[in-house]
C-alpha positions, 0 to 999 in steps of 0.5 A, spaced: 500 500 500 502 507 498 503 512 501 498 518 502 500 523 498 500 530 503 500 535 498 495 532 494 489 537 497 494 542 496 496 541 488 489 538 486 486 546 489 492 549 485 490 545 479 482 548 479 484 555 480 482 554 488 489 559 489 486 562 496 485 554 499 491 552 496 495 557 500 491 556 506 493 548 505 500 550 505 500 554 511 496 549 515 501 543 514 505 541 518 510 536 519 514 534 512 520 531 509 525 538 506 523 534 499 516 535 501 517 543 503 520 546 498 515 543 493 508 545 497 511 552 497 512 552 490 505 551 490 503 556 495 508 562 491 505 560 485 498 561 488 500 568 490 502 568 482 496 566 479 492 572 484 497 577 481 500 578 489 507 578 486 510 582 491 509 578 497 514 572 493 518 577 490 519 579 497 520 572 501 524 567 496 531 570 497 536 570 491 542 566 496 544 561 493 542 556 498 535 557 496 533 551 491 533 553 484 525 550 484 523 556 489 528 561 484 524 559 478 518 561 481 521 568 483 523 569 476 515 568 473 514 573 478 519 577 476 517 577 469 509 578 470 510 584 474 517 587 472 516 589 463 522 593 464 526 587 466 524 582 461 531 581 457 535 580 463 530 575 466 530 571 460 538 571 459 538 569 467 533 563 464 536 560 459 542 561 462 538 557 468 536 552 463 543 551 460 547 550 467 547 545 472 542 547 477 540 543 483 534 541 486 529 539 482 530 541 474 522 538 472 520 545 476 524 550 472 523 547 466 516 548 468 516 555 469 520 556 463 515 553 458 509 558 462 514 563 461 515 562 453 508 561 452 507 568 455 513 570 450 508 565 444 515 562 444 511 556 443 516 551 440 521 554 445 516 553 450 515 545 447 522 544 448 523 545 455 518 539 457 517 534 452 521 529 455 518 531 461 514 526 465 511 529 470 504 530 470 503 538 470 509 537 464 504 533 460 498 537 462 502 543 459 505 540 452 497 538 451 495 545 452 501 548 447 499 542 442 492 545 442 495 551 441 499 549 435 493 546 432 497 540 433 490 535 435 494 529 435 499 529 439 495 533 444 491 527 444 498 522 444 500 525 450 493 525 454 494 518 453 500 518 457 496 521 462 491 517 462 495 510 462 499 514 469 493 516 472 487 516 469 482 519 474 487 524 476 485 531 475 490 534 471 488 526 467 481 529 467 482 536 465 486 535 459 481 529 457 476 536 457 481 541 453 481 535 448 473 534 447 473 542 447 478 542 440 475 536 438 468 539 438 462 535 436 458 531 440 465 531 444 463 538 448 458 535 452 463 530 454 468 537 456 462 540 460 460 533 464 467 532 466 467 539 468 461 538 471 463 532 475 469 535 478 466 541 480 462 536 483 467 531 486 471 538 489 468 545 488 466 549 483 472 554 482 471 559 476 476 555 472 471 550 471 464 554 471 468 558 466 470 550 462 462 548 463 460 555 460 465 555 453 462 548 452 455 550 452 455 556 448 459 551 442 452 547 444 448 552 443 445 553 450 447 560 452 442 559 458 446 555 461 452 559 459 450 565 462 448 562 469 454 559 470 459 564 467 455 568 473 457 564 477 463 565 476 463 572 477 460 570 484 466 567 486 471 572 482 469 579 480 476 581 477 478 574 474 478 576 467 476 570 463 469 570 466 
């Protein structure tokens, strides 16, 4: 029998779009191995990221070099979406990351470089970083940059490596969805019942309202879609995609 996996709560409310909870799970933890630490950090920074509360990482990862290079990474995203001014020097010291030999966990930086290259619509630099990676959150960002390449059939290939890893999980789920979504036909209303379904399992974020929404007004059902998108201005006034 495996180990409970005590990060679990903590990514699966980050990959939802559940940043508030994902931070309050991350502060609440207690006893864990180092490995275990940084990497729920990590999560929480990136949380305070996706709330545009830069600063507060900014200010407490700390450049010593004693610092892990995955919580570096992290402060570098961070630093890129919230200093325009400092965009070259920030991409010189990434690729000179991605091309040296940092320690730590070399599968978060090679992570947030992709998110950095798609912010730049790099996407073949992007694609680069990741597609010998092998993590799930790896995977599930190569589907996304396939989709966007219009690439269908590799997007398709890798939510199949997903699958035969874990297909009942979330990341598992919510690529199966994103792949109805581009495939279009009778495949969106399966993109709206796995949304409906995690939603359901977890909570309705505004991710997956604004998911269900989308689905259902390619079907037609703009009823629907409106009752749901308001829900999600409900749960989020500001968040831009509602």
């Amino acid at each position: 029998m495996s180990d409970p996996d005590e990060l679990f709560v903590l990514r699966n409310n980050f990959w939802l779009g559940n940043y508030q909870k994902a931070i309050a799970e991350g502060s609440s933890l207690g006893r864990l191995s180092e490995a275990l630490k940084i990497e729920s950090k990590e999560f929480v920074y990136r949380s305070y990221i996706a709330l545009g509360q830069f600063n507060i990482v900014i200010d407490e990862v700390s450049d010593s070099p004693s610092t892990p290079s995955s919580l570096q990474a992290v402060k570098l995203l961070a630093r890129y979406l919230s200093q325009p001014q400092d965009k070259e020097i920030i991409l010189m010291t990434l690729n000179e990351w991605l091309s040296g030999q940092q320690t730590g966990n070399p599968s978060t930086l090679q992570l947030i470089a992709a998110l950095i290259y798609m912010h730049e619509d790099n996407t073949k630099e992007a694609l680069r970083c990741i597609h010998l990676g092998a993590t799930m959150e790896q995977l599930a960002l190569s589907t996304q940059i396939y989709l966007k390449m219009n690439r269908l059939e590799l997007a398709s290939k890798t939510v199949k490596m997903m699958q035969q890893a874990d297909e009942d999980a979330t990341l598992t789920q919510l690529a199966l969805a994103w792949i109805h979504m581009a495939s279009g036909g009778a495949k969106l209303q399966e993109a709206a019942y796995i949304f409906d379904e995690l939603a359901g399992k977890f909570e309705p974020t505004s991710m997956l309202l604004n998911g269900q929404a989308v689905a259902n007004i390619h079907l037609g059902k703009f009823e629907e879609a409106e009752r749901l998108l308001v829900e999600a201005l409900s749960k989020g006034q500001n968040d831009p995609n509602t």
